[in-house]
C-alpha positions as CSV (number, residue, x, y, z in Angstrom):
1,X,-52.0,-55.8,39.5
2,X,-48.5,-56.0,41.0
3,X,-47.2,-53.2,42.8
4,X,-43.3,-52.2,44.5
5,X,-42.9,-50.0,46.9
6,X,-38.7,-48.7,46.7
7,X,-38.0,-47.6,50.6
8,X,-34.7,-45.3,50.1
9,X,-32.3,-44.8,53.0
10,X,-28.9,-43.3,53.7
11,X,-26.7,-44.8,50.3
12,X,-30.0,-45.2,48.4
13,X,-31.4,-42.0,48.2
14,X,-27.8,-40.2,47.2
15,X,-28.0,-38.7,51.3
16,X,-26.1,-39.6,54.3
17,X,-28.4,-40.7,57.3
18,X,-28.7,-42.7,60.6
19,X,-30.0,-45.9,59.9
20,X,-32.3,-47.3,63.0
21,X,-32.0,-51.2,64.2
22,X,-33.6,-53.8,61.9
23,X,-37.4,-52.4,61.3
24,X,-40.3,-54.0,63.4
25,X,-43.7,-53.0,61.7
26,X,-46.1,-50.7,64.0
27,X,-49.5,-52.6,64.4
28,X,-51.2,-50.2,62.1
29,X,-48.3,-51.2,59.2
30,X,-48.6,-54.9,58.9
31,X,-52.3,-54.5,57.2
32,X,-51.5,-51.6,54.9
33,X,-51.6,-51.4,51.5
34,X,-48.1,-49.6,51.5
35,X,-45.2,-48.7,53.6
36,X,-41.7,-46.7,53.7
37,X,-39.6,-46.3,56.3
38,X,-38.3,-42.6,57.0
39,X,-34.9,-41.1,58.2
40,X,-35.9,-40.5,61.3
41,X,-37.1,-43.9,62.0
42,X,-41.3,-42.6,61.2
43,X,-43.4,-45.0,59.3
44,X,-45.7,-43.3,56.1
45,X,-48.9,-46.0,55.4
46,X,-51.1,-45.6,52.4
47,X,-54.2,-47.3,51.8
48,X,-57.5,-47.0,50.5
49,X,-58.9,-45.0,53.9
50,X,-55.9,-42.3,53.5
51,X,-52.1,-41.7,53.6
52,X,-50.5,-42.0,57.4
53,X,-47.8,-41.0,59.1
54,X,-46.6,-42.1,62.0
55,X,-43.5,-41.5,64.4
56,X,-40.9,-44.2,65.0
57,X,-42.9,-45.7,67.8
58,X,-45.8,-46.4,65.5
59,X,-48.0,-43.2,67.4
60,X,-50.1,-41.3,64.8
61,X,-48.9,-37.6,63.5
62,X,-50.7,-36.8,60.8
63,X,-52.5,-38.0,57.9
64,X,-54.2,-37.3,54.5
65,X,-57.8,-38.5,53.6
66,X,-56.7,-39.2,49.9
67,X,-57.3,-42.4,47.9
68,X,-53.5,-43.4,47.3
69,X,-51.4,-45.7,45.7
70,X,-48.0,-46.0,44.5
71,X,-46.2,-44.4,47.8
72,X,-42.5,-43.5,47.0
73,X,-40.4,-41.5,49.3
74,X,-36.6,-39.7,49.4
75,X,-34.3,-38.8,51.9
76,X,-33.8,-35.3,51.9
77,X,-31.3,-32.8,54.3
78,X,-34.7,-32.5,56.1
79,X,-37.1,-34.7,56.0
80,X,-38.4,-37.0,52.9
81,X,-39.9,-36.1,49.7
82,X,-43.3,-38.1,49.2
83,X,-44.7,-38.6,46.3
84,X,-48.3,-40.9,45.7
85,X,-50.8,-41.1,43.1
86,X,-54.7,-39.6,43.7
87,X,-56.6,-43.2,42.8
88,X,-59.8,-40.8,42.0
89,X,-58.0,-37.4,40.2
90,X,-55.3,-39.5,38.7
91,X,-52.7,-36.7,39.9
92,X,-49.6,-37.0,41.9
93,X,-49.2,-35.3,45.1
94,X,-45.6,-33.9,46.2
95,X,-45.2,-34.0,49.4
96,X,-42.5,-32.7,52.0
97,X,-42.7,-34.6,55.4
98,X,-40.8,-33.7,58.3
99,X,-41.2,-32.4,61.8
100,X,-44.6,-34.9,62.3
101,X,-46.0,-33.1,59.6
102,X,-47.4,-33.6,55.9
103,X,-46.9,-30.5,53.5
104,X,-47.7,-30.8,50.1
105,X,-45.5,-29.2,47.6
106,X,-47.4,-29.9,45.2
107,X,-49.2,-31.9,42.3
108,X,-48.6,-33.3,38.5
109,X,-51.6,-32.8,36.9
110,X,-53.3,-36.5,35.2
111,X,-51.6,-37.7,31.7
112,X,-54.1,-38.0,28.9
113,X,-53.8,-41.4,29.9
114,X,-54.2,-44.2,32.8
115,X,-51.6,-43.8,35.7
116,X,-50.0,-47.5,35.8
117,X,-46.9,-46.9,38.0
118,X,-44.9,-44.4,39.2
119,X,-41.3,-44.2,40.7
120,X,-38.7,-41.8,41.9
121,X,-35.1,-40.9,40.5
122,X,-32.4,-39.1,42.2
123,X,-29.3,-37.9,39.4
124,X,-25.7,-37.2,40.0
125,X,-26.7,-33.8,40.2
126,X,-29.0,-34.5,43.6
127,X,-32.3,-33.3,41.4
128,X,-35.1,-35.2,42.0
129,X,-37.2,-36.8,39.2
130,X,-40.9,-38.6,38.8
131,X,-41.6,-41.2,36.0
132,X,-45.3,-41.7,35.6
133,X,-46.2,-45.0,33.9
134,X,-49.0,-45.8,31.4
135,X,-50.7,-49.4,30.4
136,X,-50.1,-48.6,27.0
137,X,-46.8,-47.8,26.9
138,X,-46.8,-44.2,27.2
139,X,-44.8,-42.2,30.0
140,X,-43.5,-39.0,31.5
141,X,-40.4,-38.0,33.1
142,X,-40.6,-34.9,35.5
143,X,-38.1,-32.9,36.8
144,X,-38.8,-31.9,40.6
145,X,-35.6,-30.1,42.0
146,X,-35.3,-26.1,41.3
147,X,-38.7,-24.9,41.5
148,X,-42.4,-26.2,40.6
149,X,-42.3,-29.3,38.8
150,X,-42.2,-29.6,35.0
151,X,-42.1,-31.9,32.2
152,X,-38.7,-33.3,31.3
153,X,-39.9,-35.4,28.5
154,X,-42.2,-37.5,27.3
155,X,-41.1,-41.2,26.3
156,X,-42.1,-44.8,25.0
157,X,-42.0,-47.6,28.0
158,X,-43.5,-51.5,27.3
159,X,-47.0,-51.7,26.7
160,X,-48.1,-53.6,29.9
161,X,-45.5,-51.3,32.3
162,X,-46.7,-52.3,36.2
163,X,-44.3,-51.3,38.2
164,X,-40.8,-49.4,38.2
165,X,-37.9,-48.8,39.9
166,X,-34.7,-45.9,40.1
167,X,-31.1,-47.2,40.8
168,X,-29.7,-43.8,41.7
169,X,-26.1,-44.8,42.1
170,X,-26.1,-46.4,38.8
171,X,-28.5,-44.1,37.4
172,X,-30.6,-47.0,35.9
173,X,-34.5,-47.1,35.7
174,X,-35.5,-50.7,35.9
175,X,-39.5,-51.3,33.9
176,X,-41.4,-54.6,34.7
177,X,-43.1,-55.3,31.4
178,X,-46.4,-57.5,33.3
179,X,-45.8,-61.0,32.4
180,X,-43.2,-60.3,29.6
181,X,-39.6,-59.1,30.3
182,X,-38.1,-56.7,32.9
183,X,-35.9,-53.8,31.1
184,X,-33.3,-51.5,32.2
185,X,-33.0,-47.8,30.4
186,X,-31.0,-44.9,31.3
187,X,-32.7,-42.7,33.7
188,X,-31.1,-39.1,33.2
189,X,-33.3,-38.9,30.2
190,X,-30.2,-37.5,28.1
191,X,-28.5,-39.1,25.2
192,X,-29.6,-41.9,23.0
193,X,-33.1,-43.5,23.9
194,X,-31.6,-47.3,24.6
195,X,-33.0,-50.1,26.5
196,X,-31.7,-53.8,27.7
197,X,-32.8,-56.6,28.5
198,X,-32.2,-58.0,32.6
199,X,-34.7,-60.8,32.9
200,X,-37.2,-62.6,30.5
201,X,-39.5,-65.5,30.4
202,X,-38.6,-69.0,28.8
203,X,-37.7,-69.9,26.3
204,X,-36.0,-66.3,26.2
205,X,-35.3,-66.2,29.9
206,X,-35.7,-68.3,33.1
207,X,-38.8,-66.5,34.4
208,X,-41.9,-69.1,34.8
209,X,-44.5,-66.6,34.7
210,X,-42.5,-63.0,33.5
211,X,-41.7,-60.1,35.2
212,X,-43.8,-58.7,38.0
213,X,-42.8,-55.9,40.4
214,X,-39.1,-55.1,40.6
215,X,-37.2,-53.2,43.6
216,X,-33.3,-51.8,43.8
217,X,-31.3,-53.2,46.0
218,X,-28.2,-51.8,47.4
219,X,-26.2,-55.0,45.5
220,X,-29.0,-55.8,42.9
221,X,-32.6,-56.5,42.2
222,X,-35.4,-58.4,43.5
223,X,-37.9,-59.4,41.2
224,X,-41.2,-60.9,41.9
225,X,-43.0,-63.0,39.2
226,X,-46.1,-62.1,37.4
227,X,-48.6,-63.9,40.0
228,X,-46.0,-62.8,42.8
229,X,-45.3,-66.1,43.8
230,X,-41.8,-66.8,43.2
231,X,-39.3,-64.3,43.9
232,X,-35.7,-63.9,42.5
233,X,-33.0,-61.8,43.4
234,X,-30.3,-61.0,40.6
235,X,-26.7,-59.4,40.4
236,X,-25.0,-57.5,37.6
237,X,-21.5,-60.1,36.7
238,X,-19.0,-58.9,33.8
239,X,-20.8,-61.3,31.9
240,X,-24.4,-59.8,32.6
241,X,-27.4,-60.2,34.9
242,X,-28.0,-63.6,36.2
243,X,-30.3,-64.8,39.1
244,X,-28.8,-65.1,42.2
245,X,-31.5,-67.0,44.4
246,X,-34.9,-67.9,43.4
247,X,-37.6,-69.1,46.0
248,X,-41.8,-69.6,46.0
249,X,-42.9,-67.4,48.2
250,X,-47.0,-66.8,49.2
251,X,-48.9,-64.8,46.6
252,X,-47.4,-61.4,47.6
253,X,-49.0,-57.5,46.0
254,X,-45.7,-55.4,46.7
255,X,-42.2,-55.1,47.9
256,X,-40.3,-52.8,50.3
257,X,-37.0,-52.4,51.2
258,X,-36.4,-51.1,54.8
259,X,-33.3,-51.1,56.7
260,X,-31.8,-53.3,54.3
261,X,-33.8,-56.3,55.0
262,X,-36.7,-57.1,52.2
263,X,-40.4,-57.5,52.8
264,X,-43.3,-58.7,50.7
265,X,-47.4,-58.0,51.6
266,X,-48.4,-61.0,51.4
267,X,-52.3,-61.2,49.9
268,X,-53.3,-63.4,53.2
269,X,-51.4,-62.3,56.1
270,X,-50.0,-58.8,55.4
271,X,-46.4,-57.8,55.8
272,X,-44.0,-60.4,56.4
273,X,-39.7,-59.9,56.3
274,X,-38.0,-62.5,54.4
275,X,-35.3,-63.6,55.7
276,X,-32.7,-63.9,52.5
277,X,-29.0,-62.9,51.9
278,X,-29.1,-59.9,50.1
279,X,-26.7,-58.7,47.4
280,X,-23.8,-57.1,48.9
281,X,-23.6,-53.4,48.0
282,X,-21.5,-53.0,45.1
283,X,-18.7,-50.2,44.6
284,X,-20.1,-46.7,43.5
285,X,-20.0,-45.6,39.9
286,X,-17.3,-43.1,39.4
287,X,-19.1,-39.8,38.1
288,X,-16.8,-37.1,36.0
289,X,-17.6,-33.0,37.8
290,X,-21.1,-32.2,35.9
291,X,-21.5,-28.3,35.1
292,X,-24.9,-26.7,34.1
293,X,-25.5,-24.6,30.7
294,X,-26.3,-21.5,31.5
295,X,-27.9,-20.2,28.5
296,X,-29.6,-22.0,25.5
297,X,-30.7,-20.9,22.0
298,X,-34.1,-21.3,20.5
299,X,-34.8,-24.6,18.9
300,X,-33.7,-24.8,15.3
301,X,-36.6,-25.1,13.0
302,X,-36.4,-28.7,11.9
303,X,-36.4,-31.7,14.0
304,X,-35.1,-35.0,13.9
305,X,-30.7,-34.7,13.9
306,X,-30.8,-31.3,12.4
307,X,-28.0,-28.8,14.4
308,X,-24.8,-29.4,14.2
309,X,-21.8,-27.4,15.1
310,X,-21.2,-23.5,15.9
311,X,-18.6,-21.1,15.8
312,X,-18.2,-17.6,17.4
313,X,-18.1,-14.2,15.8
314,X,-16.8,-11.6,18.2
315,X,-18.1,-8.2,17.9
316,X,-15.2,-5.5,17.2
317,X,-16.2,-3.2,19.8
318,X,-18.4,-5.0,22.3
319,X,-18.5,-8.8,23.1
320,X,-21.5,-8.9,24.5
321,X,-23.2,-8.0,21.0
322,X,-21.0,-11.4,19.4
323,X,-22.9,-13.8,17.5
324,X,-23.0,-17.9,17.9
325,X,-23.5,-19.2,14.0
326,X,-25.1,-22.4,14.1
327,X,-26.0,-24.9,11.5
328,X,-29.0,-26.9,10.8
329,X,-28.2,-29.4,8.2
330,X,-31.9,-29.9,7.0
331,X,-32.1,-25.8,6.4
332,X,-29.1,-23.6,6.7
333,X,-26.9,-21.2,8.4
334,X,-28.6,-19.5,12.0
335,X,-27.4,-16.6,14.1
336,X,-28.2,-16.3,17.8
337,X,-27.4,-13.6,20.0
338,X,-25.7,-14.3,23.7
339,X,-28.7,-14.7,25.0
340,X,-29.7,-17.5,23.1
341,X,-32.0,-15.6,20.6
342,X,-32.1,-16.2,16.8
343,X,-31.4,-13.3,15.3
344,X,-30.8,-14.7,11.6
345,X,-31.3,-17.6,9.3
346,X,-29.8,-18.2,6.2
347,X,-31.7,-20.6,3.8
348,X,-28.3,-22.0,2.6
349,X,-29.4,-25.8,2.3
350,X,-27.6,-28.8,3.9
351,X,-25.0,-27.4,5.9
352,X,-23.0,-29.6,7.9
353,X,-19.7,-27.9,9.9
354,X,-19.1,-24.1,10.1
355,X,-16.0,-22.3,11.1
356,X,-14.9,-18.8,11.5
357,X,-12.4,-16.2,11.3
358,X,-11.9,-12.6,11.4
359,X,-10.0,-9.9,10.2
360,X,-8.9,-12.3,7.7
361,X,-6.0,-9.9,5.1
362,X,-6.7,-10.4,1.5
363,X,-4.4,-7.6,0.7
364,X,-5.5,-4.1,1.9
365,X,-9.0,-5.8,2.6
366,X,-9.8,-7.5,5.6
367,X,-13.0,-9.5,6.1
368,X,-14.8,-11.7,8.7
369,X,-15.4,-15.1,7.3
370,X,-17.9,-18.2,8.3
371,X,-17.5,-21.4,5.9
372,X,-19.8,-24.1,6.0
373,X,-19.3,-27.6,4.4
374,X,-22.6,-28.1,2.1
375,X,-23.2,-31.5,1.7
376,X,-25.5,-31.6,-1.7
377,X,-23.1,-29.3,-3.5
378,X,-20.1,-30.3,-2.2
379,X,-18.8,-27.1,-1.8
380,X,-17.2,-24.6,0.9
381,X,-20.3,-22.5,1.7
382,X,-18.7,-18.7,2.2
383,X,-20.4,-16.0,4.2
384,X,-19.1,-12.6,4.9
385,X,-20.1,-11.3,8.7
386,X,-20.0,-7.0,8.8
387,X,-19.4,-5.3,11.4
388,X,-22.8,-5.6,13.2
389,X,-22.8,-8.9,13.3
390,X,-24.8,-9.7,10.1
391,X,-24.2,-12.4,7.7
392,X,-24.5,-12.6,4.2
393,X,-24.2,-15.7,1.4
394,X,-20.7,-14.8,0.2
395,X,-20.4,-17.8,-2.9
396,X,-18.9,-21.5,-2.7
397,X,-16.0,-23.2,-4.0
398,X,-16.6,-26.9,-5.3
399,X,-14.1,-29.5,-3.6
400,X,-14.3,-32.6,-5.7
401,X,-14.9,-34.5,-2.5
402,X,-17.2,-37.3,-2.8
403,X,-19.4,-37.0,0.6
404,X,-18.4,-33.6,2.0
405,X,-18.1,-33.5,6.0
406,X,-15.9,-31.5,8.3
407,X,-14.2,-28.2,8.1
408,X,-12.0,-26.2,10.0
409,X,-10.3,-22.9,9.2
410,X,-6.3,-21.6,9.4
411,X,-5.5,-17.9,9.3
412,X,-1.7,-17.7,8.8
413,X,0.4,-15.1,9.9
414,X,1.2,-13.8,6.6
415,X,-2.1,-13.3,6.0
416,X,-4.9,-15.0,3.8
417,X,-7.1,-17.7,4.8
418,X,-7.1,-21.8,4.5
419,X,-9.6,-24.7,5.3
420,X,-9.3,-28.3,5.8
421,X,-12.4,-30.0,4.5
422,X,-12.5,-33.7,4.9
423,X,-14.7,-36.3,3.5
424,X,-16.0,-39.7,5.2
425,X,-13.6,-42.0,3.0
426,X,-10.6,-40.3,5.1
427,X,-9.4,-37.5,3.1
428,X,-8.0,-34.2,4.5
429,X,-8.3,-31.8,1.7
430,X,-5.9,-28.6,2.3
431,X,-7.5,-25.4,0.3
432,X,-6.3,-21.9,0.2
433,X,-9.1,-19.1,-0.1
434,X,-8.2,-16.2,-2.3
435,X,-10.1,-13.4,-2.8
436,X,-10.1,-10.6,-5.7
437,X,-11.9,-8.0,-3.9
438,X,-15.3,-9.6,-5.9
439,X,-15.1,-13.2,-5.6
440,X,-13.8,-15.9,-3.4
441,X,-12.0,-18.7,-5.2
442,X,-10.0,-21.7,-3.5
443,X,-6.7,-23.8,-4.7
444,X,-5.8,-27.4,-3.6
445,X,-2.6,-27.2,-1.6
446,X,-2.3,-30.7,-0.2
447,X,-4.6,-33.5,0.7
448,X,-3.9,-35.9,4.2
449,X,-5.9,-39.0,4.9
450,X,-6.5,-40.9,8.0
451,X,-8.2,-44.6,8.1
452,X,-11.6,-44.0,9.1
453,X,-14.1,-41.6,9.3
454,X,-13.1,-38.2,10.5
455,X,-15.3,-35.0,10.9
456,X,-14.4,-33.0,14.2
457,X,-11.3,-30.6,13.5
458,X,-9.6,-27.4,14.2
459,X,-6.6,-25.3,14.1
460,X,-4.3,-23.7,16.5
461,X,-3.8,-20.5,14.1
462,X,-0.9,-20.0,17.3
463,X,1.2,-22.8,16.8
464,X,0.2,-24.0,13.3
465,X,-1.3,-27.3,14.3
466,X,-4.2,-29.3,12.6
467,X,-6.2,-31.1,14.8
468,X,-8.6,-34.0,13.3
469,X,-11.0,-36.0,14.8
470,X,-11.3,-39.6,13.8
471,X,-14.1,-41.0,14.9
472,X,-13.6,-44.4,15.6
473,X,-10.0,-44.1,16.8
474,X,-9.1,-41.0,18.4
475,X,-7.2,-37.4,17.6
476,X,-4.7,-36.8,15.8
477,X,-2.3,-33.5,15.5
478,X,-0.1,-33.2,12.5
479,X,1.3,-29.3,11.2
480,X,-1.0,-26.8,9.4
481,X,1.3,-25.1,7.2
482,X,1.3,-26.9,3.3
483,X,4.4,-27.4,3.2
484,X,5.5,-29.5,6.2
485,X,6.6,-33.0,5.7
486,X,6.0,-34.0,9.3
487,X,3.5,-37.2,9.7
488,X,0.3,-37.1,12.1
489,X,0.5,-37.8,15.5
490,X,-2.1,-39.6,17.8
491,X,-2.8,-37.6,20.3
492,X,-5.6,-39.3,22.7
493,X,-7.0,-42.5,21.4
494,X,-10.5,-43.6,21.7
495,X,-10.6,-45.2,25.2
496,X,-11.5,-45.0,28.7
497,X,-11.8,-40.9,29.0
498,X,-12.7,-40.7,25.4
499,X,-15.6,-42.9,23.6
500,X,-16.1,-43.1,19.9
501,X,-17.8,-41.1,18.6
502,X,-15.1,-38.5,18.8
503,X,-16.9,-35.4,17.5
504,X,-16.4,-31.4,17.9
505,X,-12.9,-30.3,18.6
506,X,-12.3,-26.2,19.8
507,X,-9.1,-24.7,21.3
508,X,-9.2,-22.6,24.1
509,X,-6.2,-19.9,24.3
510,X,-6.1,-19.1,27.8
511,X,-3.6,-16.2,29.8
512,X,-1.1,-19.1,30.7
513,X,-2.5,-21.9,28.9
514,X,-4.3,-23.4,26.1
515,X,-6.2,-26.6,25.6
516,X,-8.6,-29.0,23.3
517,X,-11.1,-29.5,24.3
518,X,-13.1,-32.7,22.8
519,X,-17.0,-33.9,22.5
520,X,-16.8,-37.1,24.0
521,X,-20.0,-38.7,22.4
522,X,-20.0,-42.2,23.4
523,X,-20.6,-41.2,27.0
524,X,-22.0,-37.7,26.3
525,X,-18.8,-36.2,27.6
526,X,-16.0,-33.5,27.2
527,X,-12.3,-33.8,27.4
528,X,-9.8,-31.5,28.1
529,X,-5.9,-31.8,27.0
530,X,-3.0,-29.1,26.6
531,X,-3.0,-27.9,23.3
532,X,0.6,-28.7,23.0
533,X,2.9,-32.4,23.3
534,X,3.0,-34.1,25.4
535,X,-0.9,-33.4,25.4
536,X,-1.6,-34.3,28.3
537,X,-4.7,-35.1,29.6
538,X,-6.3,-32.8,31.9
539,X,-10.3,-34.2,32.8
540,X,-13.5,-34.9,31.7
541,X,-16.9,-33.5,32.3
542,X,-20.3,-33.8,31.9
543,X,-23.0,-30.6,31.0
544,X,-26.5,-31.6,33.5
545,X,-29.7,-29.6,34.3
546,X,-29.8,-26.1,35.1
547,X,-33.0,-26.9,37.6
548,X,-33.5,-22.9,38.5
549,X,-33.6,-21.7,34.9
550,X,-35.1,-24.3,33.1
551,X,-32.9,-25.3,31.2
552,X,-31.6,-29.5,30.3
553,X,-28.5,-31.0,29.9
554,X,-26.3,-31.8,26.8
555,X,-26.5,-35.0,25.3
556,X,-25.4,-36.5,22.3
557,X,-23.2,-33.4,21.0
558,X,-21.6,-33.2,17.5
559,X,-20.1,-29.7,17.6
560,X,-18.6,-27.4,19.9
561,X,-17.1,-24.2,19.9
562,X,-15.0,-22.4,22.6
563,X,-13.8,-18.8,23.3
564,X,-11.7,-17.4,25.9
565,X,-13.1,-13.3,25.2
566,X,-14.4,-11.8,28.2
567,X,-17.9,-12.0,27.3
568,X,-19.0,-10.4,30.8
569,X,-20.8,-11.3,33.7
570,X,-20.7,-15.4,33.9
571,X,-19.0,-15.4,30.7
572,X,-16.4,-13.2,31.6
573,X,-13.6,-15.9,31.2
574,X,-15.0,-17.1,28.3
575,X,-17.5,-19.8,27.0
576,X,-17.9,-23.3,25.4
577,X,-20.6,-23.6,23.3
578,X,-22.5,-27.0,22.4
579,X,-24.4,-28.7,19.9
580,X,-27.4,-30.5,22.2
581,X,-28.4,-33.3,20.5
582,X,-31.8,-34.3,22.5
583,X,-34.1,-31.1,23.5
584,X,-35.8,-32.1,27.0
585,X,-37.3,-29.5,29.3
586,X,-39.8,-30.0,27.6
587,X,-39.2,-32.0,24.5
588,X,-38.3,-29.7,21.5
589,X,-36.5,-29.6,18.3
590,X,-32.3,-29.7,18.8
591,X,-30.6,-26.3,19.9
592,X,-27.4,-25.0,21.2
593,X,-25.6,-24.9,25.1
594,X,-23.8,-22.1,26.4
595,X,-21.6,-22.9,29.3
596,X,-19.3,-20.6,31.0
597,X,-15.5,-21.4,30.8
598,X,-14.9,-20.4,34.1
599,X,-17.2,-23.3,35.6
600,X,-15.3,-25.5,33.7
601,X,-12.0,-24.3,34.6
602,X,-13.1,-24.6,38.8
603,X,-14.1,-28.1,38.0
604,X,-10.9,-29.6,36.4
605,X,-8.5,-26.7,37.8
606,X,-7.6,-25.6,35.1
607,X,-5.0,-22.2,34.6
């Protein structure tokens, strides 16, 4: 079995630090079974006889009588986090070290499965993660940061996985499939499960033997061959990975990077450094401001892509009693209190996109309304909301649409009530809700079209502007009212800042300002522009972990919802609410995100 051993300094390990003079190994190093190098210049060894630390003159300071393997370490603003895996209970123990001392933190209890390989992950957020590796594939990300450690998910790695490796700055967790190929995936453990493939045996690849153990480097990877006798170093190029230098080396057992120069345990003689030319470091990944979810709702009841979009009743006399609806589009219609609790669920069927308004005039009468788009009757699913907060099944009106998507409501000044409902060949269809004081009933007023799919879309009820969603291409702004004659305009194309698929769409009506705000879904990322031409564009952001109360970040979102009521406490500016597309912390069915506004507004200075 081939082992790394990732030794993470200064750039590395997301930290600032001194680095000492190029590393010569204390006596007691050269024969261990692993090393890592520590910020203050300390040596940690770990072996069959126990784990060691030592100070940066190679004198002992403490140690550990534990059966280890797999030693990993961190930079932190004191110290390093350790982390190595109990050969006999199969369990991983945290540890802090710092001060000549070894504390431990704590410990991740053994898989129902074989411990392979484990490796370390620092995210843009500075939390620290742990994958644990399996032989047959099976593995388990934890988060770290924010309290004890708990399971972030639970995922699918190669079969033969022996060894691993975190890219922090690129956010990039490199797999060595033993003998096969070596795979990158994305390490937050948001958004779309996806893998790629760096380096692979012939006739696929150039690798003799396959892929061994593989270690980050500040400009790249080194990779050592199945066997570990011929080592290759490789750098990412705009036209993909490709071996940079490639030399036999003597049968080697692990890796470790220390001070920026590489060394390989040799099976004979034990440490050695190799002299080779590195990969420069390459520039840093720009990251867009991430902002943490404060509250989440209960999973919906169905799994697989199930929730969808929400909208926002607000509560006549107290905000903080408001309701988020929420769609599942393998069940229904579901309320959820602002804490996140369900509250309701409506057994409406395959609903898709849900919008709502209040104090909607239908002569003396005024209602709240939510309407839904329900996809097997291809309808405009009405509910009535009363005063408490409580929703009812209020009828449907049949749209002639073909494959029923989107929807987004208009309340015009002059009262009554209109939705856009749009289908996936392109069409806009205009409808005008009447009411008799018994039944709802809608009328075609106008149908628009763009090329491509749409779905996402809202109205500014302020300025009588329609805003669609197409999701290949971009959004597009064109009037509400029936009777304009004025052509769409393209207000943000699908780009650099925003990556098909172009999903949700909200409006945020601020004191002094009012924007769109856009789920980015391509890069699992939101954009904000001025609600009014010239539109311009005002940021982007990510949603991450909220380590301290347990709760993951937003990936893969289809709708969104936004409202600037003063919701109180963190909400008191207002609050964005979104779809979450991948459960973690732990791994659950799909639920909803609520963020507060002002967060958002610090992050991208917004009025």
């Amino acid at each position: 079995m081939h082992r790394f051993i990732l030794i993470c300094l200064g750039l590395f390990c997301g930290l600032v630090s001194s680095l000492v003079a190029a590393a010569s190994l204390p006596d007691a190093a050269r024969k261990a079974d692993e090393i890592a190098r520590l910020p203050d210049g300390g040596w940690l060894l770990a072996g069959k006889k126990g784990l060691s630390l030592l100070d940066a003159g190679g004198n002992p300071q403490a140690s550990l009588a534990v059966r280890g393997k797999h030693l990993e370490t961190r930079a932190q603003a004191q110290g390093a986090l350790a982390v190595l895996l109990d050969s006999d209970s199969q369990q991983t123990l945290l540890l802090d070290v710092q001060g000549g001392k070894l504390t431990e933190r704590g410990r991740i209890p053994s898989p129902a499965w074989s411990v392979e390989s484990l490796c370390l992950f620092r995210d843009v957020q500075q939390l620290d993660h742990l994958y644990l590796l399996g032989k047959d594939g099976r593995a388990q990300q934890w988060l770290l940061s924010g309290g004890p450690a708990r399971l972030l998910r639970e995922l699918a790695l190669p079969p033969q996985a022996d060894s691993c490796s975190a890219d922090d700055a690129r956010q990039i967790l490199y797999v060595a499939e033993q003998g096969a190929a070596l795979w990158a995936y994305a390490a937050g453990g948001e958004g779309v499960p996806a893998r790629s493939v760096i380096a692979a045996p012939k006739p696929l690849g150039k690798l003799q033997a396959g892929a061994g153990a593989v270690t980050v480097l500040p400009g790249g990877l080194a990779l050592l061959e199945a066997g570990g006798e011929r080592l290759h170093l490789l750098t990412r190029t705009a036209q993909g990975w490709r071996i940079q230098h490639s030399r036999r080396v003597p049968a080697s057992e692990a890796m470790a990077l220390i001070d920026g120069q590489l060394w390989l345990r040799e099976e004979a003689a034990g440490w050695r450094a190799q002299n080779l030319p590195l990969p420069g470091a390459r520039r840093a990944v720009a990251n867009l401001p991430v902002i943490a979810p404060l509250v989440q709702t209960d999973p919906v009841q169905r799994f697989g892509d199930a929730a969808d979009d929400p909208a926002i009743w607000i509560h006549p006399g107290d905000p903080k009693l408001s309701r988020v609806l929420g769609t599942n589009k393998k069940q229904g219609l579901l309320s959820y209190d602002l804490q996140g609790r369900e509250t309701q669920l409506l057994e409406a069927g395959r609903l898709n996109n849900v919008d709502v308004r209040q104090q909607v005039r239908f002569g003396a009468q005024q209602l709240d309304l939510a309407v839904a788009t329900q996809r097997d009757e291809l309808a405009l699913a009405l509910f009535q909301i009363d005063a408490n907060g409580q929703v009812r099944d209020a009828g449907r009106i049949a749209t002639g649409l073909e494959n029923i998507y989107g929807v987004c409501l208009y309340q015009p000044t002059e009262g009554g009530l209109e939705a856009f409902v749009n289908d996936k060949d392109g069409r806009i269809a205009h409808y005008r809700i009447d009411f008799d004081g018994e039944r709802f009933s809608g009328r075609k007023l106008r149908e628009l079209r763009v090329a491509t799919q749409p779905e996402g879309c809202v109205v500014d009820d302020r300025a009588a502007r329609l805003f669609v969603g197409e999701e290949d291409r971009g959004i597009w702004a064109v009037s509400a009212r029936a009777d304009s004659k004025d052509a769409p305009q393209l207000v943000m194309s699908v780009g650099r800042e925003l990556v098909a698929d172009v999903e949700g769409l909200a409006i945020y009506h601020g004191a002094s300002a009012s924007y769109l705000i856009a789920s980015s879904q391509g890069n699992d990322s939101y954009v904000v522009v001025d609600a009014a031409p010239p539109y311009r564009y005002r940021g982007g952001f990510r949603v991450g972990i909220n380590a301290q109360a347990g709760i993951d970040g937003v990936s893969d979102t289809d709708g969104l919802e936004v409202s600037a009521r003063n919701f109180g406490g963190a909400f008191s500016e207002g609050m964005l609410v979104l779809q979450d597309g991948y459960k973690r912390l732990p791994d659950a069915a799909q639920n909803f995100k609520y963020v507060p506004w002002r967060d958002i507004a610090r992050s991208l200075d917004l009025k």
